[in-house]
C-alpha positions in Angstrom: -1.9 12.6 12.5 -4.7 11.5 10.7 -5.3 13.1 7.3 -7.8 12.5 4.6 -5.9 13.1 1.0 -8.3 14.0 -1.8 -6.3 13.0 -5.3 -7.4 13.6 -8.8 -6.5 11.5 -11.4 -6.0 12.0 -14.7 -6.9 8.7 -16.6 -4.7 6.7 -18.3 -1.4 9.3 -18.5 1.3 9.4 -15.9 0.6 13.2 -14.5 3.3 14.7 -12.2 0.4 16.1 -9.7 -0.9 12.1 -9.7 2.5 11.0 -8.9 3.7 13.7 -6.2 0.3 12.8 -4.3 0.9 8.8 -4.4 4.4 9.3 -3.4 3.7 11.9 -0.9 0.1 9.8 0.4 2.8 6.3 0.8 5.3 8.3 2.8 3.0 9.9 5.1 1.5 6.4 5.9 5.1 4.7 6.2 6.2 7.5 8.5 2.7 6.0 10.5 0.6 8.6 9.8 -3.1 7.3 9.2 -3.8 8.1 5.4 -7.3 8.0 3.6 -6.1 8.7 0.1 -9.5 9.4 -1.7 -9.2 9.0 -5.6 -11.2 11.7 -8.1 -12.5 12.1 -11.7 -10.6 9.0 -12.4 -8.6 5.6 -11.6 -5.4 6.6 -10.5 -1.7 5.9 -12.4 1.0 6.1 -10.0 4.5 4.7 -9.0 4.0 4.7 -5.5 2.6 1.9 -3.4 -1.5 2.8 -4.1 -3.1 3.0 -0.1 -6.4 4.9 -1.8 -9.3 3.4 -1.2 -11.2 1.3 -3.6 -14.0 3.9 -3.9 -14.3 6.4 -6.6 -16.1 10.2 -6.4 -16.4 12.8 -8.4 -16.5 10.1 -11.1 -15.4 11.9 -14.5 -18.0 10.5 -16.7 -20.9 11.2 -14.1 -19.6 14.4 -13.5 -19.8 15.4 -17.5 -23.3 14.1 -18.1 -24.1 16.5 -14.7 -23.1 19.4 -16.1 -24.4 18.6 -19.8 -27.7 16.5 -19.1 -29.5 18.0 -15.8 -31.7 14.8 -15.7 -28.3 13.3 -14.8 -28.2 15.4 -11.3 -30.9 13.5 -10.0 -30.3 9.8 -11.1 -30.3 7.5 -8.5 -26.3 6.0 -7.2 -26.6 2.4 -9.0 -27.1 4.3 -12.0 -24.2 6.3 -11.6 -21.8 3.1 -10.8 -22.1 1.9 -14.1 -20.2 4.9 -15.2 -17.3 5.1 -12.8 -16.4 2.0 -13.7 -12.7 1.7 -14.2 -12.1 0.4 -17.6 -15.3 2.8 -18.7 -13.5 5.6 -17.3 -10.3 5.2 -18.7 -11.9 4.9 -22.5 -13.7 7.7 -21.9 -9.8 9.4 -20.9 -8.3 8.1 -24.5 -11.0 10.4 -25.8 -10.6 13.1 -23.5 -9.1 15.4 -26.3 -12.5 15.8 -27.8 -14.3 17.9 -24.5 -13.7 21.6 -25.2 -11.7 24.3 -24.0 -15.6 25.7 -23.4 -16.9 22.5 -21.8 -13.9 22.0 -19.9 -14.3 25.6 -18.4 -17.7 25.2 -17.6 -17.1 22.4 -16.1 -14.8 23.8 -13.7 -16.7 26.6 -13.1 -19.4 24.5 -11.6 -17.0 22.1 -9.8 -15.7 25.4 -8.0 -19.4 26.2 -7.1 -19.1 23.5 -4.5 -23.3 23.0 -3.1 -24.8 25.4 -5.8 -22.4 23.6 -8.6 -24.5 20.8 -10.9 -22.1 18.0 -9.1 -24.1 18.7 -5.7 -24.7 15.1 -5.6 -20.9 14.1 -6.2 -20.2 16.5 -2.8 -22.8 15.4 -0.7 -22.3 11.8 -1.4 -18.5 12.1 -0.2 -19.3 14.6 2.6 -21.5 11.9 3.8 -18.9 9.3 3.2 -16.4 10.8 5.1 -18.8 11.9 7.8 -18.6 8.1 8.2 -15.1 7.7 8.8 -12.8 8.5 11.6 -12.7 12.5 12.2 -9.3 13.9 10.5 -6.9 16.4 12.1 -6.7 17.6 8.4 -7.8 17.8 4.7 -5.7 17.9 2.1 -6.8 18.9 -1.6 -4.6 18.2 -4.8 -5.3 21.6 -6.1 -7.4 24.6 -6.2 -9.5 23.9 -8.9 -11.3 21.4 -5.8 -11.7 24.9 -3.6 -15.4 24.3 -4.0 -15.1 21.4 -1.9 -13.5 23.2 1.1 -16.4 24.7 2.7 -18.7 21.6 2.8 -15.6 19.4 4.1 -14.5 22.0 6.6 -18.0 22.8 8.1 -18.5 18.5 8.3 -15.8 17.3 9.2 -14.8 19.9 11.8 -10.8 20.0 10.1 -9.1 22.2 8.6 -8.9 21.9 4.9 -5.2 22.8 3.2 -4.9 23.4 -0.9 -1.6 22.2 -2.8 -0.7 24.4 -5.9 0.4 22.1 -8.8 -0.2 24.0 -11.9 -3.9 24.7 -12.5 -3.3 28.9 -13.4 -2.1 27.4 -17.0 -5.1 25.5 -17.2 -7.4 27.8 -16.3 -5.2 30.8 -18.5 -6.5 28.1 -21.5 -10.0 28.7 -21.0 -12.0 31.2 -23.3 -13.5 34.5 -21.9 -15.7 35.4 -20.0 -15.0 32.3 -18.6 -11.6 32.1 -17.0 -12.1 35.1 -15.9 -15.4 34.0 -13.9 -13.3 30.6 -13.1 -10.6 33.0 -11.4 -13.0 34.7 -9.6 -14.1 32.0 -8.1 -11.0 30.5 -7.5 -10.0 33.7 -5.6 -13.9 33.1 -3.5 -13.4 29.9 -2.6 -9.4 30.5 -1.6 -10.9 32.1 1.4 -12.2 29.3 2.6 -9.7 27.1 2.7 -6.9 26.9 5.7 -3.8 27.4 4.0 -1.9 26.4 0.6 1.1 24.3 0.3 3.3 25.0 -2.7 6.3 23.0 -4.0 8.5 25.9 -4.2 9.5 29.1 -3.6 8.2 30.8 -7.4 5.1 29.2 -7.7 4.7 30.0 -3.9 4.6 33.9 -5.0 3.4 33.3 -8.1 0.3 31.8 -6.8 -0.3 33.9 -3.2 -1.0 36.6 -6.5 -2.8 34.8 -8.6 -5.1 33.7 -6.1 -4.9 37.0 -4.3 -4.2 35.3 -1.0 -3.3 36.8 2.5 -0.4 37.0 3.8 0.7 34.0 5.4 -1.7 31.6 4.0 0.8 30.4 1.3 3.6 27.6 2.7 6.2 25.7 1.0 6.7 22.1 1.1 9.4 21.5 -1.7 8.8 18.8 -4.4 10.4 14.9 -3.2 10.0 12.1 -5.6 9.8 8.3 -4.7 13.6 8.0 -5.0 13.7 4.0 -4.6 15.4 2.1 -7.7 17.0 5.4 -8.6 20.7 3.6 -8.7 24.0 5.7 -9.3 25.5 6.3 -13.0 27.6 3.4 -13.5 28.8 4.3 -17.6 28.0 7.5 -19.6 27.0 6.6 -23.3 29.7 6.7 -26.0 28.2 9.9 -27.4 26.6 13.1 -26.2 22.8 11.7 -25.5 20.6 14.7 -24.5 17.3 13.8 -23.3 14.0 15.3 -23.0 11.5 13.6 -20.5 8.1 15.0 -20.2 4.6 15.7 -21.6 4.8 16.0 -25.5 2.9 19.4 -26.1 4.2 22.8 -27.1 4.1 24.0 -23.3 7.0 22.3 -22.2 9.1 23.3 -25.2 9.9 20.0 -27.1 10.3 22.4 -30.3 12.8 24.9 -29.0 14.9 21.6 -27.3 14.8 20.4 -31.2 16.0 23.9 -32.7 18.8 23.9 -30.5 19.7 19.8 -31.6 19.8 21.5 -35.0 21.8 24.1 -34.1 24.4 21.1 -32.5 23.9 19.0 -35.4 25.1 22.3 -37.4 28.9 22.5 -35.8 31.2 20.4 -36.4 32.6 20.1 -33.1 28.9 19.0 -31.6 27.2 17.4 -34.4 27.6 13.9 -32.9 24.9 14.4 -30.4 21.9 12.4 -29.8 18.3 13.8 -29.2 16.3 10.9 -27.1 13.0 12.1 -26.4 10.3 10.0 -24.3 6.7 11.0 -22.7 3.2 10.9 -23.0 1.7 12.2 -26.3 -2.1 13.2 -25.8 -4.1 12.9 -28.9 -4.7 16.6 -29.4 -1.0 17.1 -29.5 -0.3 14.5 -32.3 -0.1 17.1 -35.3 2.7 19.5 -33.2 4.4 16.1 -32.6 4.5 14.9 -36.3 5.8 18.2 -37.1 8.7 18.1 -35.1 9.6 14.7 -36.4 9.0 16.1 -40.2 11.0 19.0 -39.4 13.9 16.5 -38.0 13.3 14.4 -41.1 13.5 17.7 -43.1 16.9 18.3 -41.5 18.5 14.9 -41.8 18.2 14.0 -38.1 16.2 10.9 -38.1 19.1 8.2 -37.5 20.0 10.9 -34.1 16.4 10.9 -32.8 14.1 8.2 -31.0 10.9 9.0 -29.6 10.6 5.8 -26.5 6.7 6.8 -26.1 5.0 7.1 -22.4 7.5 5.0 -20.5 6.8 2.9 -16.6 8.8 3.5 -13.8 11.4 0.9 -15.0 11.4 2.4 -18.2 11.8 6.0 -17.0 15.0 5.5 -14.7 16.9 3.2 -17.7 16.1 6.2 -20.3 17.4 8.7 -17.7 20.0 6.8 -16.7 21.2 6.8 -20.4 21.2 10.0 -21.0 24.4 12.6 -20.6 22.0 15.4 -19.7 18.1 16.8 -19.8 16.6 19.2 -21.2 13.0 20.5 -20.8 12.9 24.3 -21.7 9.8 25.0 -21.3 8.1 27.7 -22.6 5.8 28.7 -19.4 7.3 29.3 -15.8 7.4 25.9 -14.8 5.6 24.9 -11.7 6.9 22.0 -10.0 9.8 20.4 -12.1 9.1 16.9 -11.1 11.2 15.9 -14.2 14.2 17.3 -12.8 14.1 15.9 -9.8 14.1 12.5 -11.3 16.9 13.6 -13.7 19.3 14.5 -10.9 18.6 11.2 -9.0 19.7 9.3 -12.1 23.0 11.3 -12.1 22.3 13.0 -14.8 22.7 16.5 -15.1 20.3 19.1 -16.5 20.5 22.5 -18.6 17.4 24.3 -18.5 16.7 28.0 -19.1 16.4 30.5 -16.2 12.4 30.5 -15.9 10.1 29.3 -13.2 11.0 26.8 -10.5 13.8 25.5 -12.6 15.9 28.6 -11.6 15.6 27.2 -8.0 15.9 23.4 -8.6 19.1 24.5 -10.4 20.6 26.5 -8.3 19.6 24.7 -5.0 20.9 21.3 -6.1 24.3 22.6 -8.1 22.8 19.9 -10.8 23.3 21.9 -13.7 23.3 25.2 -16.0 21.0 27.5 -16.7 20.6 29.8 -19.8 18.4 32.5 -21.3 14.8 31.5 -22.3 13.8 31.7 -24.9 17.1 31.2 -26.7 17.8 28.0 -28.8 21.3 29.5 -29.2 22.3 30.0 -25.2 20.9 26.7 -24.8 23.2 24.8 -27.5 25.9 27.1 -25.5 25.1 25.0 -22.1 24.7 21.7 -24.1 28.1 22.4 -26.0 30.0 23.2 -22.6 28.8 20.1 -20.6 29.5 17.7 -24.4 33.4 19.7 -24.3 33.6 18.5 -20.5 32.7 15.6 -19.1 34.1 16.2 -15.7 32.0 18.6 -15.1 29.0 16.7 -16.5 29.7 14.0 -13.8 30.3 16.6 -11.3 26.8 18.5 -11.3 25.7 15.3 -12.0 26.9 13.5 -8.3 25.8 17.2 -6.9 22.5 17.1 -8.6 22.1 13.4 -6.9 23.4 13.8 -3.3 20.8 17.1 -3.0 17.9 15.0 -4.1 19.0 12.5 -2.2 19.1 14.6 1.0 16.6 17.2 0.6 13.9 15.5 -2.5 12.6 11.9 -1.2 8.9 11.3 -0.8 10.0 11.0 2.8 11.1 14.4 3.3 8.4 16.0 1.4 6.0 14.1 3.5 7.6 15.0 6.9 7.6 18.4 6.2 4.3 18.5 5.6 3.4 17.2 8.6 5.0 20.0 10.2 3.5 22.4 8.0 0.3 21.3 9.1 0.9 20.7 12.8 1.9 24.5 12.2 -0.5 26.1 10.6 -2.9 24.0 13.4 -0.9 25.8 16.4 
């Protein structure tokens, strides 16, 4: 099959959407699929073998000035290369904090706008790139908030364009009104014109058929894989209780309610020698709810149990997971996709995570863990306690937690079912 993957990337952080799509773009090719994996907005940051090709559209500065600047609609192309420049592009990310809720809604408003959109330019330039290129069997679009471009690519191309879920209702849910409200309209618009979407689960798969207001039918599931390679098995468990928190540092995915709960095992006597290790990346708008966690563990007397290991590589991420007794991520939204505890459970390491969002499924699919009550620093400490007061059963949902990713979680998989997803939805 030959398939043209349109990524977005997200500068200079490691994003789970960026990483799903590199993994998932690397096994389609190695399973001899021809692949043009077309990078977006920015550079992309992934784990995965990178097959894109060495053109950028949709360049995030470019895009910006478009919408701000209308002189910038109508500048000529060498203009616009000195802007999606990499290393310009990922400066321009380090300060990406500073756009507006306001900006950033506009933004996507006229990105979703497709041909009548102020980034008219960006579409017809890779319309008429791709016109150039061998015809796909199919498109494939990291998300909806791209639906503009479905229409164009569609009508050109002659394939049929598919939409993967990863997220974006929380993004948009951000954006101040009227705005998200026109930005869900026009999500909902431009759903129509896309073939089918492709969600990682069975939740977010219902969640989003709603929230996009889809027909029936149009919503599949492919379920999350990860690039499992280097993930090795659990050789030693540490000395003491190490739980371990691996994600975005931002109030979302519930850092704060993971420390309330390491107080409240601090507090007994029969848990207090637990460890908190917490690692991932820390955007600058999200630097003040981070220092006050670490004043508030300070506060408590915590420090000498708590290390922060910052954004971590690859390498990096499978040693800190490796040398953990179990995650943690309780998030405080439905989660979406759960990357995190896929790449938990192939370390061996078990996870307790409250009963919300995909992680209800990933938990009860796998056998890798517990689940508790959301919201509930106490229930959680409960799950936390039990796995800490028995460690064969920590080494039991861990192996089950493993052998399920293992089986049912690679890239591979997840690319090979979407192959028949597509071939389906073709039929």
């Amino acid at each position: 099959m030959r398939i043209v993957y349109i990524t977005a990337g997200a500068g200079d952080m490691y994003c789970g959407s960026c990483l799903r799509d590199g993994a998932l773009a690397a096994a389609l090719k190695a399973l001899g699929h021809d692949v043009l994996f077309v990078p977006t907005y920015t550079p992309l940051r992934i784990e995965a073998e990178d097959i894109s090709v060495h053109r950028l559209f949709y360049g995030g500065i470019n895009v910006f000035l478009q919408q701000k600047i209308p002189v910038f609609r109508h500048t000529p192309r060498f203009l616009d290369q000195l802007f999606d420049t990499s290393g310009l592009l990922r400066l321009a990310a380090r300060f990406g904090h500073l756009t507006t809720a306001h900006d950033l809604a506009k933004l996507t408003i006229s990105v979703l706008k497709g041909e009548r959109g102020a980034q008219r330019k960006e579409l017809v330039r890779l319309v008429v790139w791709l016109e150039g290129q061998p015809r796909p069997d199919a498109v494939i679009l990291p998300n909806s908030l791209l639906a503009g471009l479905a229409a164009p690519l569609r009508r050109s191309l002659g394939a049929p364009v598919f939409c993967l879920v990863s997220g974006e209702d929380m993004f948009v849910d951000e954006f101040p009104e009227p705005h998200r409200r026109q930005a869900l309209d026009l999500l909902r618009a431009r759903a129509t014109d896309c073939d089918g979407f492709i969600a990682p689960n069975r939740y977010y798969a219902g969640f989003m058929t709603d929230y996009l207001d889809l027909a029936p039918g149009k919503m599949r599931v492919v379920p999350l894989g990860i690039d499992c390679r280097g993930f090795a098995e659990k050789e030693r468990w540490p000395a003491a209780f190490t739980i371990g928190y691996l994600a975005r540092i931002c109030p979302q995915k519930g850092l704060h309610r993971l420390v309330e709960t390491f107080k409240i095992l601090k507090g007994n006597p029969e848990t207090s020698s637990c460890r908190l290790h917490v690692a991932g990346y820390l955007a600058g708008e999200h630097r003040t709810y981070f220092e006050k966690i670490r004043a508030e563990i300070a506060e408590a007397g915590l420090s000498d149990s708590f290390t922060y290991a910052g954004e971590v590589s690859r390498k990096e991420k499978m040693e800190f997971l490796a040398g953990l007794s179990a995650l943690s991520v309780p998030t405080v939204y439905p989660e979406p996709k759960g990357q995190f505890v896929a790449e938990a459970l192939a370390a061996g390491t078990p996870v307790v995570l409250p009963r919300a969002g995909c992680l209800t499924e990933w938990v009860e699919d796998t056998g890798g863990g517990l689940l508790c009550q959301p919201d509930s620093p106490e229930d959680l400490a409960d799950g936390l306690a039990r796995l800490m007061a028995d460690p064969d059963l920590a080494r039991q949902l861990g192996r089950a937690g493993r052998d399920a990713v293992f089986a049912n979680h690679t890239a591979e998989r997840m690319a090979a079912r979407l192959v028949e997803t597509l071939a389906g939805a073709a039929c």
